[in-house]
Short mmCIF file of the C-alpha atoms (twelve columns), coordinates in Angstrom:
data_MODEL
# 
_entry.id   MODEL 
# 
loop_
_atom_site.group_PDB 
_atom_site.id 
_atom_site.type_symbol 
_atom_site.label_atom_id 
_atom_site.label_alt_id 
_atom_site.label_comp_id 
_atom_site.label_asym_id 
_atom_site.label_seq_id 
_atom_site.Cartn_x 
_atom_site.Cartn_y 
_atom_site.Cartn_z 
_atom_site.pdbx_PDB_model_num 
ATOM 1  C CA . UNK A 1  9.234  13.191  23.054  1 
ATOM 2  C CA . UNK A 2  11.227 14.817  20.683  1 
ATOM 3  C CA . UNK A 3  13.550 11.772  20.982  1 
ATOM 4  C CA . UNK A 4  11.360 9.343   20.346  1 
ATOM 5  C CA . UNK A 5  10.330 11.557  16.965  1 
ATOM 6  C CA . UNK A 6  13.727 11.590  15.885  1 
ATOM 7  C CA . UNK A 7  14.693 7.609   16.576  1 
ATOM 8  C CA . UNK A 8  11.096 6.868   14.381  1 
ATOM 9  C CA . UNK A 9  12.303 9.209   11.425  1 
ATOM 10 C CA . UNK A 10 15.895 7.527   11.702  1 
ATOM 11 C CA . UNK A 11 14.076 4.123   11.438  1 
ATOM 12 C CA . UNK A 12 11.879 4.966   8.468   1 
ATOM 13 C CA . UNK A 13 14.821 6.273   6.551   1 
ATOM 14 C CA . UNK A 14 16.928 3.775   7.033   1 
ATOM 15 C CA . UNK A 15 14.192 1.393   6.070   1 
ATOM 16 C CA . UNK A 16 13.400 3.371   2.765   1 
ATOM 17 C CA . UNK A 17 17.169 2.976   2.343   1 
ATOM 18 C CA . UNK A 18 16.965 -0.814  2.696   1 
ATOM 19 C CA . UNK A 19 14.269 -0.810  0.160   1 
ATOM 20 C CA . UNK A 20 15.762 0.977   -2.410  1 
ATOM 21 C CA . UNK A 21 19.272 -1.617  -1.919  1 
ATOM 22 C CA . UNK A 22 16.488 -4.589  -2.805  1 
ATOM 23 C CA . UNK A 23 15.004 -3.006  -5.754  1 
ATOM 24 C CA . UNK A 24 18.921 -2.306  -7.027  1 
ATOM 25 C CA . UNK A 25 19.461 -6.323  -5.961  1 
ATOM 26 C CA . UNK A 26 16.835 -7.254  -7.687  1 
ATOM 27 C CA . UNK A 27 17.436 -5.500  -11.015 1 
ATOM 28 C CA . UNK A 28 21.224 -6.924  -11.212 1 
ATOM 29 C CA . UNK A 29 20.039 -9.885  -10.576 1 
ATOM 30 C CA . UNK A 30 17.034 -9.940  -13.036 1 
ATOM 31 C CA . UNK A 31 19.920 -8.452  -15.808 1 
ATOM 32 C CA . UNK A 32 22.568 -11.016 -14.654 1 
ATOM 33 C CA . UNK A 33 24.845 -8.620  -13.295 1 
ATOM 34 C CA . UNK A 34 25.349 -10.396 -10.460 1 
ATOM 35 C CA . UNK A 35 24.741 -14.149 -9.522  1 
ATOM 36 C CA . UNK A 36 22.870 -15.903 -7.305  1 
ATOM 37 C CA . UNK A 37 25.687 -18.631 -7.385  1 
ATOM 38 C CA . UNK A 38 27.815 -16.713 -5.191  1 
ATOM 39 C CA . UNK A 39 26.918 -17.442 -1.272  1 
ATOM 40 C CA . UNK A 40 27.839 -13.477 -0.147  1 
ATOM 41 C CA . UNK A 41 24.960 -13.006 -2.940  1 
ATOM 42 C CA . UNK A 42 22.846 -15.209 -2.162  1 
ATOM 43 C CA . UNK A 43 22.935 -14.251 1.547   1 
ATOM 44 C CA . UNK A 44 22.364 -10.564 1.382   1 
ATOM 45 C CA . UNK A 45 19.544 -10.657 -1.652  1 
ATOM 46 C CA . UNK A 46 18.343 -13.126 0.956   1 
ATOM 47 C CA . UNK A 47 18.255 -10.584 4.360   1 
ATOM 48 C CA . UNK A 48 17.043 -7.598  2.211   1 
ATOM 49 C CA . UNK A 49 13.774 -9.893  0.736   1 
ATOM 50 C CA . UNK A 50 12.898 -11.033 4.167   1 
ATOM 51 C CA . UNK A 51 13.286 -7.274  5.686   1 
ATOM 52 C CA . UNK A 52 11.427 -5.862  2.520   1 
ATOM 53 C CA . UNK A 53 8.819  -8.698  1.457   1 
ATOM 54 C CA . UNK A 54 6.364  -8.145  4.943   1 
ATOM 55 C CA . UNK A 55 5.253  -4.833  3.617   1 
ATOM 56 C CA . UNK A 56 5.517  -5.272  0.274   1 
ATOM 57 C CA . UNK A 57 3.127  -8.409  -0.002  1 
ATOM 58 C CA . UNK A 58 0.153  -6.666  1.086   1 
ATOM 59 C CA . UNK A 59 0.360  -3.736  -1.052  1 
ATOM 60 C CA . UNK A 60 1.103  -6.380  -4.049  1 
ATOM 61 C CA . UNK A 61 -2.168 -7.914  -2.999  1 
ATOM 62 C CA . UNK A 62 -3.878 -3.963  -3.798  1 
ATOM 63 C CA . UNK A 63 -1.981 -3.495  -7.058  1 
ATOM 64 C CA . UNK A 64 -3.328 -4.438  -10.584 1 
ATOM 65 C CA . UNK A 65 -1.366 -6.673  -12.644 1 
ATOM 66 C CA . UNK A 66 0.483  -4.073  -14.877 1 
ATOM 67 C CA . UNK A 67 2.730  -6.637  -16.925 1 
ATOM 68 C CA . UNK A 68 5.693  -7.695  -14.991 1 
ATOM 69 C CA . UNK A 69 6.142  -4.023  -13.221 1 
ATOM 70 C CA . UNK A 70 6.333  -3.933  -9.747  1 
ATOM 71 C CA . UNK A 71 5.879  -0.646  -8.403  1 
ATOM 72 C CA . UNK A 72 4.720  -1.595  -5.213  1 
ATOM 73 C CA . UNK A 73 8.116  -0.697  -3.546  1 
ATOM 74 C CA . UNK A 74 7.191  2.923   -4.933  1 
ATOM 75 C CA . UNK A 75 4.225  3.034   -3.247  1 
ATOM 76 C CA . UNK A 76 5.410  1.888   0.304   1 
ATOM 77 C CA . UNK A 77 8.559  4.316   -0.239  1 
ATOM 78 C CA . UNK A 78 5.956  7.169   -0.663  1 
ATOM 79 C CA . UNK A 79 3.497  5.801   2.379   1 
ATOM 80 C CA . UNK A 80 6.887  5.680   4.378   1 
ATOM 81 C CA . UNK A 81 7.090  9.665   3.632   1 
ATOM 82 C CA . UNK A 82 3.655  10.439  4.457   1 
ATOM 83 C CA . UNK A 83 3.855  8.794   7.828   1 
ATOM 84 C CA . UNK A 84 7.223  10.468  8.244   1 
ATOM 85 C CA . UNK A 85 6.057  13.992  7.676   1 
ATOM 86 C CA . UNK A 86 2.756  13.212  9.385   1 
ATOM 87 C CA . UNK A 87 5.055  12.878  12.335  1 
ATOM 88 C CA . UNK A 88 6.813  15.977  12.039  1 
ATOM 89 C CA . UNK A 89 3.631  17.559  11.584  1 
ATOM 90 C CA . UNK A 90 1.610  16.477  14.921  1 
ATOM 91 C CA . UNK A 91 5.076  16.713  16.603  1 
ATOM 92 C CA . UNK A 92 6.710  19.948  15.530  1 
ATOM 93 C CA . UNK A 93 10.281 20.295  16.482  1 
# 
């Protein structure tokens, strides 16, 4: 069981990870740093939207509109946490 603990913690950090890379996307894109022009770009603001967008859409649905700031990837980052430690807690190593 203690396997199965581990592989679900690796997953939800990893995940976390690959939301934090889409917020950083995001902002160089939104500042021009980088450009959407470019296919590598393109491709990989692309994959991280489609792996980020299914659990951030129905937390944007919760959130107030607070003026073009999104902070509903801060919000799943800190769910993915709770679930995370909520699993170390029922299933103490």
């Amino acid at each position: 069981m203690q396997s199965l603990l581990h592989l679900i913690s690796a997953v939800i950090g990893i995940y976390i990870w690959v939301i934090f890379i889409q917020v950083i996307l995001s902002w160089l894109i939104a500042f021009k740093v980088i450009n959407l022009q470019n296919q590598f770009v393109y491709t990989l603001s692309n994959v991280f939207y489609r792996l980020t967008e299914p659990a951030l859409q129905p937390i944007r649905r919760f959130m107030p509109n607070l003026g073009g700031v999104d902070i509903s990837p801060v919000i799943l980052i800190l769910l993915l946490y709770f679930v995370q430690n909520l699993l170390h807690e029922y299933w103490p190593a």
